[in-house]
N, C-alpha and C positions, 0 to 999 in steps of 0.2 A: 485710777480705774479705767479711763480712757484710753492711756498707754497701752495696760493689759489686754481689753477689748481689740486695738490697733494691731497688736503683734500675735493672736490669735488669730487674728482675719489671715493676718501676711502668712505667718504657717500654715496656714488653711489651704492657702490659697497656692503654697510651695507643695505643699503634700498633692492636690489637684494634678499640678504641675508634672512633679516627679509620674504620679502614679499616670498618666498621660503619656508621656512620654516611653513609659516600661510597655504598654499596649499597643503604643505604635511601633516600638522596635521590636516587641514580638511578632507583630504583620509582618514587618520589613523583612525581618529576617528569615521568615517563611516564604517569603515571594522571591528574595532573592536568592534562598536557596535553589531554588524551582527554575531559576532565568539565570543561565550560564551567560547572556548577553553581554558584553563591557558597561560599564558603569554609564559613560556618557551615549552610548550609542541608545540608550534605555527611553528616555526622557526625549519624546516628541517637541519638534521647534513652535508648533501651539502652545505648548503650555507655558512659552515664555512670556509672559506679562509683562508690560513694561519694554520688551523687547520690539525694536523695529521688526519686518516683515524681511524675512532671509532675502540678504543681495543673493541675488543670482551671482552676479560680478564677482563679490567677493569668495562665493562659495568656488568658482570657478579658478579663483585664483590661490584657493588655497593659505588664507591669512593668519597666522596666530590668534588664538584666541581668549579672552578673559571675561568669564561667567561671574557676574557677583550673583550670589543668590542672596537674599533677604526677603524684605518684607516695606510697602510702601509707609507703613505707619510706626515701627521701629525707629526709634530715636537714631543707634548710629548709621542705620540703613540711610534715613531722611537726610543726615552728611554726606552720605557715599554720592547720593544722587548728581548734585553739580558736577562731581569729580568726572563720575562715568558720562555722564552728558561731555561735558569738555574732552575727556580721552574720547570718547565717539568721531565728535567734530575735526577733531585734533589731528588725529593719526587713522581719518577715513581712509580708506586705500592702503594699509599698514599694517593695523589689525582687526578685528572685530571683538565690538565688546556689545555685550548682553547682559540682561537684568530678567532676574525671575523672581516673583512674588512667590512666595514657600506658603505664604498665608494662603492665598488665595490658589494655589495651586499646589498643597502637602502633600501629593506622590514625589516633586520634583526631590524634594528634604532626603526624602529616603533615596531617591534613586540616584543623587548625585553623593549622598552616605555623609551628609552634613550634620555636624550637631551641633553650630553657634552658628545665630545671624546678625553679620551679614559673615559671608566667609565667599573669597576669590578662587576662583579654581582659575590658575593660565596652563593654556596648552600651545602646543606648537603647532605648527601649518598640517600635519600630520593627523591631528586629533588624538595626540598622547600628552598623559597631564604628566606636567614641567614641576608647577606648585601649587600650593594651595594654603591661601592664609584664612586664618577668623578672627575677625575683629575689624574695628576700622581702621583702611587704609588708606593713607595719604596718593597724592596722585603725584608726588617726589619719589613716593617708595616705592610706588607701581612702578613708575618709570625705571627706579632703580632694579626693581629684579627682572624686568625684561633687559637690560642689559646685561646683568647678573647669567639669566639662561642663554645669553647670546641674541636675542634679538635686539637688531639696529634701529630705532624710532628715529626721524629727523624732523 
């Protein structure tokens, strides 16, 4: 009886879920019908959570870039975390990488046209997206597709 109870709730709580989700891509898709803008040009550097405060420095230099979008309290986001701290550290001056809480900021979800978190957007010095992964990524693998798209890390 308790099983049954158990997997009622979890359906319950998938149905919540799905029908949640069908509400807010009918927004999105209304708004971004409406806003010809590019995808990343959309999404104000405020609403990055989580994100340090735009270098000047490095905006002026034009860095490649890697947005994880998630969410602070997400299991594989809460892995991602040390990853993007240490790529930060790492390869300061190289490239710029960014973390956006989707939770706490659900425009960003639609405006960067995400459906799993966490998922990576990398662009180039340019601001044209290269890739874009979902799911958790190792900081082997990142490393591996910015060489992949031609960016040199040392």
């Amino acid at each position: 009886m308790k099983n049954i109870k158990s997997i009622a709730i979890v359906v319950a709580l998938i149905a919540a879920v799905a029908l949640l989700a069908v509400v807010k891509k009918n927004k999105q898709t209304t708004t971004a019908a409406q806003d010809k803008t590019p995808v990343a040009a959309r999404v104000a550097p405020a609403m990055e959570t989580g994100a340090t405060a735009p270098n000047p420095a490095a905006a002026a230099e034009k860095l490649p870039r890697m947005i994880d979008l998630g969410a602070t309290k997400c299991i594989p986001c809460k892995m991602m975390a040390p990853i993007l701290e240490d790529l930060k550290q790492t390869y300061a001056g190289q490239m710029d990488v960014q973390f956006i809480d989707v939770w706490e900021n659900p425009d960003a979800g639609g405006q960067y046209e995400i459906k799993v978190i966490p998922t990576q957007i990398f662009y180039d010095a340019r601001g044209k997206e290269l890739f874009r992964h979902e799911g958790f990524f190792g900081k082997e693998d990142i490393l591996a597709k910015w060489k992949e798209l031609g960016v040199d890390l040392k």
